[in-house]
MDAnalysis code that builds the backbone (N, CA, C; Angstrom):
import MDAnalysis as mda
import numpy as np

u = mda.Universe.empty(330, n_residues=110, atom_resindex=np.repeat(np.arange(110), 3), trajectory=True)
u.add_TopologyAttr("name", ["N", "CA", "C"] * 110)
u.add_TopologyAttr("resid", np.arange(1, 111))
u.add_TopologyAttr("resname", ["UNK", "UNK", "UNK", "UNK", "UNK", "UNK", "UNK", "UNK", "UNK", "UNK", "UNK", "UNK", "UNK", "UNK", "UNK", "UNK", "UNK", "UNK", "UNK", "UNK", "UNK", "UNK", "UNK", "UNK", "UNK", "UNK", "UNK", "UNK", "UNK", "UNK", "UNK", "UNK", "UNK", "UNK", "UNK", "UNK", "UNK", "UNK", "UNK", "UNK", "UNK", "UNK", "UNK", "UNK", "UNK", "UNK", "UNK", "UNK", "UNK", "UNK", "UNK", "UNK", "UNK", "UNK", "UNK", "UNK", "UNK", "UNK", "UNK", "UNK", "UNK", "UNK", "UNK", "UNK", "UNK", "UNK", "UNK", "UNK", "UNK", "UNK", "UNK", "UNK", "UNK", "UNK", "UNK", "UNK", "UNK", "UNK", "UNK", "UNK", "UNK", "UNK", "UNK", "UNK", "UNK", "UNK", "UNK", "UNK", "UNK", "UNK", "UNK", "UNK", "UNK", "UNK", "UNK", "UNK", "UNK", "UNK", "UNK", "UNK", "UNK", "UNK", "UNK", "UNK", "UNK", "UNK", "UNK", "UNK", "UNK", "UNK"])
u.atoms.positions = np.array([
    [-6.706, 14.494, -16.450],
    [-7.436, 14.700, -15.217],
    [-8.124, 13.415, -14.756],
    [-9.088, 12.648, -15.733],
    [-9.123, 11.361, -15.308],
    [-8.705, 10.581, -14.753],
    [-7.078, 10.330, -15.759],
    [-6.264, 9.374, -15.116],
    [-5.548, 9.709, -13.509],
    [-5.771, 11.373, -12.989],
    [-5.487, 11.202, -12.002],
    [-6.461, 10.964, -11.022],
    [-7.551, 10.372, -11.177],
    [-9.036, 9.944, -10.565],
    [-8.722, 8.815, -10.293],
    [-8.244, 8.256, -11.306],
    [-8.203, 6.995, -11.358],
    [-7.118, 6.398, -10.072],
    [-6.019, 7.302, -10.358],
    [-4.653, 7.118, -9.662],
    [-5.147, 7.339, -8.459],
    [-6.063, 8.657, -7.707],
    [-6.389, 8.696, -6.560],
    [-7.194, 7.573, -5.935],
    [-7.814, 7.064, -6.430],
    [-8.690, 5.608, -6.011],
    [-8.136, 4.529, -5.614],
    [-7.093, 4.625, -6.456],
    [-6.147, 3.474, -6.554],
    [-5.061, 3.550, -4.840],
    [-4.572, 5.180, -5.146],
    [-4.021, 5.238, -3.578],
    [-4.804, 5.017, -2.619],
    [-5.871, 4.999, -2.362],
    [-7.145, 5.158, -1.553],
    [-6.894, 3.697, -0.933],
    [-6.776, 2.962, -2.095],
    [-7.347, 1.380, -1.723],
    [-6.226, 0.896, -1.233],
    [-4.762, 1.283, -1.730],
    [-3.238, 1.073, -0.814],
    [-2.972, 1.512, 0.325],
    [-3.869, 2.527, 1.027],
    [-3.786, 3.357, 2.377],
    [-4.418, 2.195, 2.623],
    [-5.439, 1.452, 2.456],
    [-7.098, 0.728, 3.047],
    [-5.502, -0.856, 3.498],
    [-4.662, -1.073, 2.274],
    [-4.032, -2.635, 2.328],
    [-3.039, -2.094, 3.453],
    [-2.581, -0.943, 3.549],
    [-1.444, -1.016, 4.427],
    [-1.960, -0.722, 5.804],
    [-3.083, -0.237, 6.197],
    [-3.777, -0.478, 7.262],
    [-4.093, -2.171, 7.650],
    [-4.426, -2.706, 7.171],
    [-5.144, -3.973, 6.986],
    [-3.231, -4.720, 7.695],
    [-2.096, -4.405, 6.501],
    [-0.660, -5.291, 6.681],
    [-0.219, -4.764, 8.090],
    [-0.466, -3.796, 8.307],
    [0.031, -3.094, 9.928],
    [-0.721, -3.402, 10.981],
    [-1.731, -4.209, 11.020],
    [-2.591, -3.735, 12.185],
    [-2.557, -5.362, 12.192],
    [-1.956, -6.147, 13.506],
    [-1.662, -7.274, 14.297],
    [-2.816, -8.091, 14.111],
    [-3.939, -6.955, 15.098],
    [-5.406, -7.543, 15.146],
    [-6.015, -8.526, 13.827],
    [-5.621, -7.693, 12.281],
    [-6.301, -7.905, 11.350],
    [-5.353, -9.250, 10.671],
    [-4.754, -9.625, 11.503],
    [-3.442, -10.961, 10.415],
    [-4.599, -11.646, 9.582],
    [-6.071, -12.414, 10.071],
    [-5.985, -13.292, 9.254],
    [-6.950, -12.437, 7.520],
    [-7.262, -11.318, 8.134],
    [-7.804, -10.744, 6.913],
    [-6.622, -10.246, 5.917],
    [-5.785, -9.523, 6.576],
    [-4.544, -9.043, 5.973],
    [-3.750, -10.170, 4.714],
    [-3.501, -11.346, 5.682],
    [-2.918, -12.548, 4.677],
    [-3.820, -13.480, 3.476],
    [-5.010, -13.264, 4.174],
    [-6.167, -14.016, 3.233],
    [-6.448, -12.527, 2.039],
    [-5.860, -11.552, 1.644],
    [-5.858, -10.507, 1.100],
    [-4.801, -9.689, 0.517],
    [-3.639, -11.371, 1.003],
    [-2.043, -10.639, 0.314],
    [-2.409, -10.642, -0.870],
    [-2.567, -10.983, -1.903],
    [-2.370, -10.460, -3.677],
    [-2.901, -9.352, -3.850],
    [-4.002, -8.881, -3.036],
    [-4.540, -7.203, -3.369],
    [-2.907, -6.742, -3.408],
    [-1.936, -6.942, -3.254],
    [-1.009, -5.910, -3.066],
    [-0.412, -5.816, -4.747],
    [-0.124, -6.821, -4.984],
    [-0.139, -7.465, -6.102],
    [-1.068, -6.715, -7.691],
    [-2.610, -6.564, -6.928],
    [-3.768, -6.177, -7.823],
    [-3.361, -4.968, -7.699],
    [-2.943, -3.705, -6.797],
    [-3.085, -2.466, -6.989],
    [-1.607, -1.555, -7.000],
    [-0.966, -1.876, -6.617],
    [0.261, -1.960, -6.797],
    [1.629, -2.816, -7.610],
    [1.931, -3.922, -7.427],
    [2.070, -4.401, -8.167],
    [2.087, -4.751, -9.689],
    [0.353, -4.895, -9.798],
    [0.044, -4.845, -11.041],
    [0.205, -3.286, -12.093],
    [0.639, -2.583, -11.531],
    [0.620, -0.931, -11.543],
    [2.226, -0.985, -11.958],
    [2.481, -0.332, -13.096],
    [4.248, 0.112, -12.825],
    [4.003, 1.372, -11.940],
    [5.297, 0.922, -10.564],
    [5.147, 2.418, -9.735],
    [5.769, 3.282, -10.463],
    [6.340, 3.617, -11.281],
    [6.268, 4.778, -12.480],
    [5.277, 5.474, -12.406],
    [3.861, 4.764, -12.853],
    [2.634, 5.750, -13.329],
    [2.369, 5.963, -12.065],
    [2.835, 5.943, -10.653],
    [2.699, 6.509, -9.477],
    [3.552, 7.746, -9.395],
    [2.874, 8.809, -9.668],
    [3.428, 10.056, -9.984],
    [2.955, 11.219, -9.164],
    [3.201, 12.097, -9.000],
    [2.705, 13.395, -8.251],
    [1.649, 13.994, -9.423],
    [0.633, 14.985, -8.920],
    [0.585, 15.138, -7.635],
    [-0.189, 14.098, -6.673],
    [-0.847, 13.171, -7.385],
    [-1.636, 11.769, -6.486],
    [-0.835, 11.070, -5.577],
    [0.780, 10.906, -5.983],
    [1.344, 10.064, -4.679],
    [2.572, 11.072, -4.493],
    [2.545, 11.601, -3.412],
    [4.098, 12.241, -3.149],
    [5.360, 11.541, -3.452],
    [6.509, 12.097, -3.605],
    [7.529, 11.697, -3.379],
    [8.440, 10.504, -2.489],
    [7.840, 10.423, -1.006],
    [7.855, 9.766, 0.046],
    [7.197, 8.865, -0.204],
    [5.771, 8.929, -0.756],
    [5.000, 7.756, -0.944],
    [5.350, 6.519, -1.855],
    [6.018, 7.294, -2.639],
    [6.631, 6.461, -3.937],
    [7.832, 5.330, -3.261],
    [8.627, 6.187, -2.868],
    [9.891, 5.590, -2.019],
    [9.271, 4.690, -1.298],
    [8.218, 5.116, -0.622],
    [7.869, 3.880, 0.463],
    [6.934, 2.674, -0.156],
    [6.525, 2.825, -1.109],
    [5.858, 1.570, -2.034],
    [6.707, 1.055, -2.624],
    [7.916, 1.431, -3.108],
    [8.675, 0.769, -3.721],
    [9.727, -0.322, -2.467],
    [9.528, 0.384, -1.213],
    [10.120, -0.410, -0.596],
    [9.153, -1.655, 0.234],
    [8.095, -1.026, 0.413],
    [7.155, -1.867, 0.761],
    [6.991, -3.356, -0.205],
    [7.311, -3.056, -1.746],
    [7.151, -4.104, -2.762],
    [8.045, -5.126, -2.714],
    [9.406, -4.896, -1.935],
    [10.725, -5.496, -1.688],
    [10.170, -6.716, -0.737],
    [10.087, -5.856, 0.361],
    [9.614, -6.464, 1.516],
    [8.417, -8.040, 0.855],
    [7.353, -7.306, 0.569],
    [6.399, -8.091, 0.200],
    [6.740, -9.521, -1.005],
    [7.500, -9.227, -0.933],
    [8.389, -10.622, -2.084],
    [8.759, -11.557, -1.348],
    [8.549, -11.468, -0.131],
    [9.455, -12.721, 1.485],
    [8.394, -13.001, 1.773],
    [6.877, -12.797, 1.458],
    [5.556, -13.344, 1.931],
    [4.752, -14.011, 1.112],
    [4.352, -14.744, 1.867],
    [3.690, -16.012, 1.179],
    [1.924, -16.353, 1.602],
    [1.384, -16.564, 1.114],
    [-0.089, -17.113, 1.617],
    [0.344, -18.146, 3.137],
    [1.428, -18.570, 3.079],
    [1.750, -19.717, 4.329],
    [2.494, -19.181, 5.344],
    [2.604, -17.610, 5.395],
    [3.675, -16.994, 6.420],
    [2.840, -17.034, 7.309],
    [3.509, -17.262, 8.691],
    [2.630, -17.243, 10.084],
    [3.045, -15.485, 10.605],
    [1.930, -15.182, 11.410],
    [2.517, -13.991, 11.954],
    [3.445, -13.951, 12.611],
    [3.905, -14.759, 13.474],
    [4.751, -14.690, 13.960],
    [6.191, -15.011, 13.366],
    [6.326, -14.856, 12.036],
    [7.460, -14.956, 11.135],
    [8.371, -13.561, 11.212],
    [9.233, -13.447, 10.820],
    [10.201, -12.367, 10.536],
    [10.015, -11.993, 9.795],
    [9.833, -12.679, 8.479],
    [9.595, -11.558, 7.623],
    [8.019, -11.172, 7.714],
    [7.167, -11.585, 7.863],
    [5.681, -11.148, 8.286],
    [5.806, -9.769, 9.259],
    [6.494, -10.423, 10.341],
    [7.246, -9.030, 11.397],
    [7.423, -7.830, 10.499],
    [8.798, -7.952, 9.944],
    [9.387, -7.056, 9.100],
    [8.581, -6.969, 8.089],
    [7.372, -7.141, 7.371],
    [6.434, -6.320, 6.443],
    [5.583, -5.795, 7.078],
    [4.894, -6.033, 8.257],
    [3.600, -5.328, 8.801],
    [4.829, -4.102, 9.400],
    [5.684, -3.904, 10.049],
    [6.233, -3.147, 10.411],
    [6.343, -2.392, 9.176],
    [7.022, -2.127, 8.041],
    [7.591, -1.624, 6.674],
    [6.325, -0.961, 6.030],
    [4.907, -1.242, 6.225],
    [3.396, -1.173, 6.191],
    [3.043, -0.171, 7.201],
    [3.498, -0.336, 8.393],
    [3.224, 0.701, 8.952],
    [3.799, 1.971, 9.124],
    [4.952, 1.965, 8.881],
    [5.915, 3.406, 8.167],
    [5.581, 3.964, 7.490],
    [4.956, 3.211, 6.363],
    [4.198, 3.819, 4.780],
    [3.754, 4.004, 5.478],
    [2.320, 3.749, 5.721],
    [0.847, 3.992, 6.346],
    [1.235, 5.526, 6.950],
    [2.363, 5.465, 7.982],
    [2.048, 6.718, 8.579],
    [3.005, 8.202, 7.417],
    [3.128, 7.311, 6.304],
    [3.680, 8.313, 4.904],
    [2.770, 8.953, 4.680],
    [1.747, 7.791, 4.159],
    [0.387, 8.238, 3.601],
    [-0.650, 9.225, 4.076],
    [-0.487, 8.954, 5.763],
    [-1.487, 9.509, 6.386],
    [-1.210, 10.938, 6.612],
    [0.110, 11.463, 6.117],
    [0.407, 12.630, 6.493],
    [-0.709, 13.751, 5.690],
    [-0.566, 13.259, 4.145],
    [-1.887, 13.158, 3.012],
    [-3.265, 13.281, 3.217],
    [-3.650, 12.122, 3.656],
    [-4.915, 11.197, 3.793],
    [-5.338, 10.952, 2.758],
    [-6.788, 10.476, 2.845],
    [-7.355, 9.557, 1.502],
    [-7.512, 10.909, 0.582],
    [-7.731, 10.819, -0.593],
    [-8.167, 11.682, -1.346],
    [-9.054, 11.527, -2.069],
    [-9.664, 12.569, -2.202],
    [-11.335, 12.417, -2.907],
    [-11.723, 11.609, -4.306],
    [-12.524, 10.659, -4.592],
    [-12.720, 9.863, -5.528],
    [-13.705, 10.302, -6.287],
    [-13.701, 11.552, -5.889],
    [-14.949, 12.193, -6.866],
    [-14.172, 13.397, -7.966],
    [-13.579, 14.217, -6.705],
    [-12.978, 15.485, -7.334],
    [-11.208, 15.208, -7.599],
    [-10.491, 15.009, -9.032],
    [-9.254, 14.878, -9.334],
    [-8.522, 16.122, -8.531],
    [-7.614, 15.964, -7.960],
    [-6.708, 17.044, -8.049],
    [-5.793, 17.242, -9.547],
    [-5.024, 18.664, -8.949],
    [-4.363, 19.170, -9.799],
    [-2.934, 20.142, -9.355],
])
């Protein structure tokens, strides 16, 4: 039950990065904040991204989101293609996630 506390927090803070990679406005916070992807994902085998904390869809779409995010660099300009093609790939998830929403960091599901 813990560890799915843990896991929910963790999605919490990947809804918070893929808002941040999707949203144009936010480029220079977004890029000055690429390795969070890295810290919470990344550093994570998406394995232990499991139901019921991340759906099915969600999984698929982090794993593709992680693809993507391998063509970006601290030096990508926004106006790059692949920058293009990840804030776009960010915002697909995002609207995965949001079908969900955040989930409570207090009370585990089950």
């Amino acid at each position: 039950m813990a560890d799915n506390l843990v896991l929910q927090r963790v999605r919490n803070r990947i809804i918070e990065l893929l808002d941040w990679y999707s949203d144009s406005s936010e480029f220079e916070t977004a890029i000055s904040n690429l390795e969070m992807w890295e810290d919470w994902v990344g550093g994570n085998n998406i394995g232990s991204f499991v139901p019921p904390t991340f759906s099915r869809k969600e999984i698929v779409a982090l794993r593709t989101v992680s693809e993507v995010w391998k063509r970006i660099s601290l030096d990508t300009k926004q106006t790059d293609v692949d920058w293009i093609a990840f804030s776009s790939c960010c915002a697909k998830a995002l609207t995965i996630f949001n079908e969900r929403g955040l989930l409570s960091e207090i009370v585990a599901i089950t």
